[in-house]
C-alpha positions, -999 to +999 in steps of 0.1 A: +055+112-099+086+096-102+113+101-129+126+075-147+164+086-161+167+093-199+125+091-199+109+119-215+086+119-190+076+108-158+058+081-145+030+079-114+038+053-089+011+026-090-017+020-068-004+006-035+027+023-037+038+063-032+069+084-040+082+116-020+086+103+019+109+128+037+137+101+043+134+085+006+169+091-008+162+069-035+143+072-071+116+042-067+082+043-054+076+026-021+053+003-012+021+006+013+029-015+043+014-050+047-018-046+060-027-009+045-038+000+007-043+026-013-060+023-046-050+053-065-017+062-081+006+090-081+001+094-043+033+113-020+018+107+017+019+082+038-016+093+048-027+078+012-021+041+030-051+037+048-052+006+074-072-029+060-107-030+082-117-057+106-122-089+085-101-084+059-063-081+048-036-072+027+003-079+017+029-048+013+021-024-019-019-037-024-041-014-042-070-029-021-077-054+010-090-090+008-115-104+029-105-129+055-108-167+042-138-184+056-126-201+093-103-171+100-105-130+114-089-103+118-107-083+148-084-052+147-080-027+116-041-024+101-029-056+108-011-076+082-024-113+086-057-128+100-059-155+128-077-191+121-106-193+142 
């Protein structure tokens, strides 16, 4: 959960996003990277970004993965952008 100053209470970073990396200085949530999701909030691992599967997809901070546009793949799992067949 992350604590917004002068709040009266804190706030869960959203799905896509976690808060309490060991090198996070800062007060923000941070975003999955692109081609991982995770579709809960209030997460505080790394772990809770789990990799996109073959055929689909995602940008940084996505709560889920998109399947790969008809024409194009993605053969390996994690990887942020698909290829056009």
């Amino acid at each position: 959960m992350l604590a917004n100053f002068g709040a009266t209470a804190c706030t869960n970073c959203e799905a896509g996003k976690l808060f309490g990396l060991p090198e996070q200085t800062s007060h923000v949530c941070t975003t999955c990277a692109a081609g991982k999701y995770s579709g809960w909030t209030a997460q505080t691992s790394p772990a809770a970004c789990f990799d996109c599967g073959a055929g689909t997809y995602s940008l940084a901070g996505a709560a889920l993965c998109t399947n790969c546009e008809a024409g194009k793949y993605k053969a390996t799992a994690g990887v942020a952008l698909y290829t056009k067949l």
